[in-house]
C-alpha positions in Angstrom: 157.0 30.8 -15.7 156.1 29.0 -12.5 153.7 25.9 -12.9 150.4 27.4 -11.3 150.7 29.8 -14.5 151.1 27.0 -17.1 147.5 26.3 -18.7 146.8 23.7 -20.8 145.7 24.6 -24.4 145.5 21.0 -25.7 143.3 17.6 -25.2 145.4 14.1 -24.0 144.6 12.8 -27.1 145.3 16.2 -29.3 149.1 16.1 -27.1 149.9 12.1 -27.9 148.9 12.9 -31.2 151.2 15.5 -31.6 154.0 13.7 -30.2 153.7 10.4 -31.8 153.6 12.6 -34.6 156.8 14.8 -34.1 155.2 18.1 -33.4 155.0 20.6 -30.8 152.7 20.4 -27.8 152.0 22.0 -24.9 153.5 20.2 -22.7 155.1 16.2 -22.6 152.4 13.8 -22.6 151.8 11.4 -19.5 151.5 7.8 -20.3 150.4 5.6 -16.7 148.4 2.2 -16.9 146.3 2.9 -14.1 145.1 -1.0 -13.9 143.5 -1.7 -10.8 144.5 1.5 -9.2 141.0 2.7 -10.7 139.2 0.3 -8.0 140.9 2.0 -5.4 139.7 5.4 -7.3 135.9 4.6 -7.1 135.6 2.7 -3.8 135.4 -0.9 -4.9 137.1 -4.3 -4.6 139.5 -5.8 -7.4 136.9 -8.2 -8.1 134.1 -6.3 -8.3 136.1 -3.8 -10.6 137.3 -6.7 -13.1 134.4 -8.5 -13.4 132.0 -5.2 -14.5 132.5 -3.8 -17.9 130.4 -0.3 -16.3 132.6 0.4 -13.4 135.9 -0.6 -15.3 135.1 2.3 -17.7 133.8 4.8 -14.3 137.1 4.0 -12.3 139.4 4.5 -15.7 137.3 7.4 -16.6 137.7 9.1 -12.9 141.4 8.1 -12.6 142.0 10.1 -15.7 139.9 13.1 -14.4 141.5 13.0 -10.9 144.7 12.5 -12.3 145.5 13.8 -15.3 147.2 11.9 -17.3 147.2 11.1 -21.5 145.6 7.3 -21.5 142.7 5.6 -20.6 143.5 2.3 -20.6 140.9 -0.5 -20.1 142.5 -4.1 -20.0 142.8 -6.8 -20.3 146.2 -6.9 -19.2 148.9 -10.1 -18.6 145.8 -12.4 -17.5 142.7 -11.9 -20.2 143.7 -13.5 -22.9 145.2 -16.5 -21.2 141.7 -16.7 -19.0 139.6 -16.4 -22.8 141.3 -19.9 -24.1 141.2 -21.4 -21.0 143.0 -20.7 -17.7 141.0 -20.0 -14.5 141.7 -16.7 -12.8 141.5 -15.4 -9.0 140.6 -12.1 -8.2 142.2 -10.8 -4.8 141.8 -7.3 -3.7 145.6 -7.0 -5.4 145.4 -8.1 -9.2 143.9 -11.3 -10.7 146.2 -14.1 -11.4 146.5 -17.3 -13.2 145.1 -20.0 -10.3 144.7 -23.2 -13.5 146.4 -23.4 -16.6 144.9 -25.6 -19.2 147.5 -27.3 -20.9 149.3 -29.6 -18.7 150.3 -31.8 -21.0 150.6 -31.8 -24.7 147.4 -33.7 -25.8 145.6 -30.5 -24.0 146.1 -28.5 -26.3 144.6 -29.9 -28.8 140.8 -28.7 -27.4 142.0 -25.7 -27.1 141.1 -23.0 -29.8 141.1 -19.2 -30.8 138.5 -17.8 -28.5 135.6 -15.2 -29.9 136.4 -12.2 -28.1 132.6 -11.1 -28.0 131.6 -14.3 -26.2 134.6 -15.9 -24.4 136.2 -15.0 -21.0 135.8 -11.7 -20.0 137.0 -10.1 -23.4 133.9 -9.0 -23.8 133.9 -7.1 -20.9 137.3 -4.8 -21.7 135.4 -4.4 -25.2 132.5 -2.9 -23.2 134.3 -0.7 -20.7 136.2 0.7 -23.8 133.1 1.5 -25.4 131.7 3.3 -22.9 135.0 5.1 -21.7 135.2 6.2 -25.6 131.6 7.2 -25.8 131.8 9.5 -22.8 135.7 10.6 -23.8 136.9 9.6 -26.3 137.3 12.9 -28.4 139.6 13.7 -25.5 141.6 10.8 -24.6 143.2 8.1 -26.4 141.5 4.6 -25.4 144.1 1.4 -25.5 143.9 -1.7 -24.4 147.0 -3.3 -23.2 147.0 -7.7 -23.6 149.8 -9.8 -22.8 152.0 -10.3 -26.2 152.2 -14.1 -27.4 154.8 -15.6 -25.5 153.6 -14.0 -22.1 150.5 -15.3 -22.9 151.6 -19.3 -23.9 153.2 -19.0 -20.2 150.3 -17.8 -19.1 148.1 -21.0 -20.3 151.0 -23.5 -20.1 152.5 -21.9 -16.7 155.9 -20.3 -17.0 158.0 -23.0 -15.6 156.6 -25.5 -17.7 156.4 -22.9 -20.7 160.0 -22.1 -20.3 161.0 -25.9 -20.4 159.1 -26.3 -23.5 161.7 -23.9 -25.4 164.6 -26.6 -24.5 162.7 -29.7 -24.2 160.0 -29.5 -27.0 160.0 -26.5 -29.2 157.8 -28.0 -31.6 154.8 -27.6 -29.0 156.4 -24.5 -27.6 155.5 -23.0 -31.3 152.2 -24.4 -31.1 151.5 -22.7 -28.1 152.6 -19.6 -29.4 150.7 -20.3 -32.8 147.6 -20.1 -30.8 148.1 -17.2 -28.5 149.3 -15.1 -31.6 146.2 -15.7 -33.2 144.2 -15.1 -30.2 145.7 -11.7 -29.8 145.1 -10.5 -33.5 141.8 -11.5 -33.2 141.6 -9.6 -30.3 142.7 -6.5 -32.0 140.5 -6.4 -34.5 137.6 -6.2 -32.2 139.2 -3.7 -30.0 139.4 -1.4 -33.3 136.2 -1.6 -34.0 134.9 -0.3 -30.9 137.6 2.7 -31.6 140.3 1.5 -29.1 144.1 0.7 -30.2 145.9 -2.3 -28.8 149.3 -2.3 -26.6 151.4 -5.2 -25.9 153.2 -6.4 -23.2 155.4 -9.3 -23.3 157.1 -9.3 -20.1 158.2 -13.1 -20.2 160.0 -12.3 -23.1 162.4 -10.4 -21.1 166.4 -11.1 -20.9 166.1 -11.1 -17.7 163.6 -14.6 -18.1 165.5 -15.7 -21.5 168.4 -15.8 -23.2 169.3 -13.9 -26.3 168.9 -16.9 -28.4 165.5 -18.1 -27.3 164.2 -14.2 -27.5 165.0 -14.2 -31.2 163.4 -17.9 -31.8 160.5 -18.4 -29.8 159.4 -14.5 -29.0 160.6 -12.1 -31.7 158.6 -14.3 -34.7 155.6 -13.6 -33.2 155.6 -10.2 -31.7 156.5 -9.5 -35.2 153.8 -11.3 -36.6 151.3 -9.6 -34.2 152.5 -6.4 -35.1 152.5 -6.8 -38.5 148.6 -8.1 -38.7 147.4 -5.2 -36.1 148.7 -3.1 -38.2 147.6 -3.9 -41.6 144.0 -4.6 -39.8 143.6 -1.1 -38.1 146.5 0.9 -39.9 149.0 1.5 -36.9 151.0 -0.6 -35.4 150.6 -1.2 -31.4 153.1 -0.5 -28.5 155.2 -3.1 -27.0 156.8 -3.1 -23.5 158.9 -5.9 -22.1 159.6 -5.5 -18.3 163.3 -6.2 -17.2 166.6 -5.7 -18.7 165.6 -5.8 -22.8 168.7 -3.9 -23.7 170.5 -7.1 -25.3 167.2 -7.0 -27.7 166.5 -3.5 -28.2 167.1 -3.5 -32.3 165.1 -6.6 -32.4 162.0 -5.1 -30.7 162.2 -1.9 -33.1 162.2 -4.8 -35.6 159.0 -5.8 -34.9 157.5 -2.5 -36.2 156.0 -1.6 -32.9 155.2 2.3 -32.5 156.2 3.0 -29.4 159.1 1.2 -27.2 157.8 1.0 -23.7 160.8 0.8 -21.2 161.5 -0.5 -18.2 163.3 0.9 -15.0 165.6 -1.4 -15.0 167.3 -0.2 -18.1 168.9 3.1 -19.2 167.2 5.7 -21.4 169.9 7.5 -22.9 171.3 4.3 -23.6 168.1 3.5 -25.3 168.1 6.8 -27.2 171.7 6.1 -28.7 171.1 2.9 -29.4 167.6 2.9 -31.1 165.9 6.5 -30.4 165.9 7.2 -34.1 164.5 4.0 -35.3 161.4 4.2 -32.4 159.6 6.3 -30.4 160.5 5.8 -26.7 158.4 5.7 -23.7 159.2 5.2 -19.5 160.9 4.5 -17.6 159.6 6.2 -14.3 160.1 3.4 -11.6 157.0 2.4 -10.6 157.8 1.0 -6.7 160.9 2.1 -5.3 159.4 6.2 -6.5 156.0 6.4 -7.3 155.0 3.7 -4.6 157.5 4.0 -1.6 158.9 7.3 -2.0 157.8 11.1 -1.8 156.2 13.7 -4.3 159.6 15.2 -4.3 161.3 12.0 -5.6 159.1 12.0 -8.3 160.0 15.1 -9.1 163.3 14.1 -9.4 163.0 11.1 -11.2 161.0 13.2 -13.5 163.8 14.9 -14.3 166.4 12.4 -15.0 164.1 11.0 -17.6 163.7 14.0 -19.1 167.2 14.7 -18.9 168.0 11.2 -20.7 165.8 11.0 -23.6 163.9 14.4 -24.2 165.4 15.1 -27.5 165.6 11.2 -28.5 165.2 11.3 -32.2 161.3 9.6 -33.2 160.1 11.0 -29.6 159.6 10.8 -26.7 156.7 9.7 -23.9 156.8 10.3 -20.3 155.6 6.8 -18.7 157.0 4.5 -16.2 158.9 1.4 -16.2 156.0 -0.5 -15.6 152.2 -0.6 -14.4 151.0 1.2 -11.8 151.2 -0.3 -8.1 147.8 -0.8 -7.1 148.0 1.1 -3.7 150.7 3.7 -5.3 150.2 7.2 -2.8 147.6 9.6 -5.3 150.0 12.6 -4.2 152.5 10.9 -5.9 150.4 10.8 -9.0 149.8 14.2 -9.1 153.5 15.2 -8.7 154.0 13.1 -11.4 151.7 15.5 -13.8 152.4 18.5 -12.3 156.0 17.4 -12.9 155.4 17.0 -16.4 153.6 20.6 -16.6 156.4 22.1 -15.0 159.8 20.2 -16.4 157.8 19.3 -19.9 156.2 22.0 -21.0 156.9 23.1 -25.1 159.5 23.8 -26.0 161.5 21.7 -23.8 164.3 23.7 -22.1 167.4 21.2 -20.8 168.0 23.9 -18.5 164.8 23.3 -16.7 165.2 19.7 -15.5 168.8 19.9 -15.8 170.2 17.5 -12.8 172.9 19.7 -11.5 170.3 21.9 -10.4 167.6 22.6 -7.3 164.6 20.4 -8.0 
């Protein structure tokens, strides 16, 4: 069975259904944050894309028809969350960052508050594009919205190196910080749902590559638990989480948080991953995202395809087909494609070791 004679017979949102789920489908389902790829899709700048609720959900909405791939995903990334309670953003024709953090100094954060995400920053934007994208698609594609997790998002309005000193040097304020961003990101969630949309989280300044052990378990783990916890008991599942980097000295702690899905970086090692907590979680990566899908070739896509496959396609709760990390904005679109078309060809039900088996001819 060659892959030009491999149809489809199931909807992205039918196939992560059925895997999240532990049942067969047709073939394995194709996570990718798109981002601001999806400007590059429709012809416009990062700005112009970020700040427009209409062509956020067009260039999500064509990436996923040009592509292929099992998620829509509109926002508001690393930066929205800290730019609703206060930080100012810039918007190069790359990805927005963080340009002015509002809390310098301790007294600063006491005007800070929770903002309303139908009002303040541009959450009410990503609210909007979702609505649309789920309006036009949604019977046919599952519609997240990835936000920074609390402690990426308290170095995101305190700056990291000042954040970071704040675990040592004041903890007490460190907490506060975290108290807030916590509660900005539930009530985040809560609005996402009601437009139809689920939440993932990404907390990639929680990573042991950024912090020790010990401050992971007293600063971060709390309240990615917390969040967790409240999305889940407000919408009735529980969100994603990825942290980028090396997260393999806190892998039992982030299935402790009750997250549904495990989302994996490059840097780490799958099948250890799979051994160590592939029956407690569903797993999800760990594709790398620049040194394949944006400097190399379709065929080392391929590849790569295959070695994840290899590592973790009979891991225990499941597993995704994603990569290590966002998308790079300018990442080739052949390589995109060979990453689906991989997927149709290595992944398709029931998977077969023998077909991505690394000791053979790709």
């Amino acid at each position: 069975m060659t892959t030009s004679s491999f149809k489809e017979t199931m909807t992205s949102k039918e196939r992560i259904i059925a895997a999240v789920n532990g049942k067969p489908y047709d073939r394995i389902p194709v996570n990718l944050l798109i981002s601001d790829h999806a400007a590059r899709v429709i012809g416009v700048s990062v700005g112009e894309y970020n700040n427009s609720a209409r062509l956020m959900a067009e260039g999500q909405i064509s990436a996923w028809r040009k592509y292929g791939a099992d998620n829509i995903n509109t926002g508001p990334g690393l930066t929205g969350i800290p730019e609703a309670i206060g930080s100012h953003l810039a918007f190069p024709d790359n990805s927005p960052y963080v340009t002015e953090f509002p809390v310098t100094e301790e007294a600063d954060l006491d005007r800070l508050k929770v903002p309303d995400p139908e009002i303040d920053g541009r959450l009410p934007l990503f609210l909007e594009a979702a609505a649309i994208v789920i309006k036009e698609v949604g019977d046919q594609v599952p519609v997240n919205l990835t936000t920074s997790g609390p402690f990426t998002a308290a170095a995101g309005i305190r700056g990291t190196d000042r954040f970071l000193r704040d675990l040592r040097k004041n903890p007490k304020f460190a907490h506060r910080l975290l108290r807030l961003t916590r509660d900005t990101i539930i009530r985040f969630a809560v609005s996402a749902f009601k437009v139809g949309a689920r939440i993932g989280l990404a907390d990639p300044t929680s990573s042991g590559t950024m912090i020790s052990y010990e401050h992971y378990v007293q600063f971060a783990l709390p309240y990615q638990k917390e969040v967790v916890s409240a999305i889940a008991e407000a919408t009735g599942a529980p969100p994603s989480l990825h942290i980028c980097g090396n997260s393999s000295r806190i892998w039992d702690e982030m299935a402790d948080t009750g997250a549904a899905i495990l989302s994996l970086d490059d840097a780490v090692d799958l099948a250890q991953a799979k051994a160590q907590v592939g029956h407690r979680v569903l797993l999800l990566g760990n594709i790398r995202p620049a040194a394949v899908m944006y400097l190399g070739k379709p065929d080392n896509v391929r590849a790569n395809v295959r070695e994840c496959l290899a590592k973790a396609w009979d891991s225990p709760k499941g597993y995704i087909l994603g990569l290590g990390c966002g998308l790079p904005i300018n990442t080739p679109p052949e390589n995109i494609h060979a990453l689906v078309e991989a997927a149709r060809e290595f992944g398709r039900w029931p998977l077969d070791p023998a077909r991505f088996a690394l000791n053979e001819a790709a």
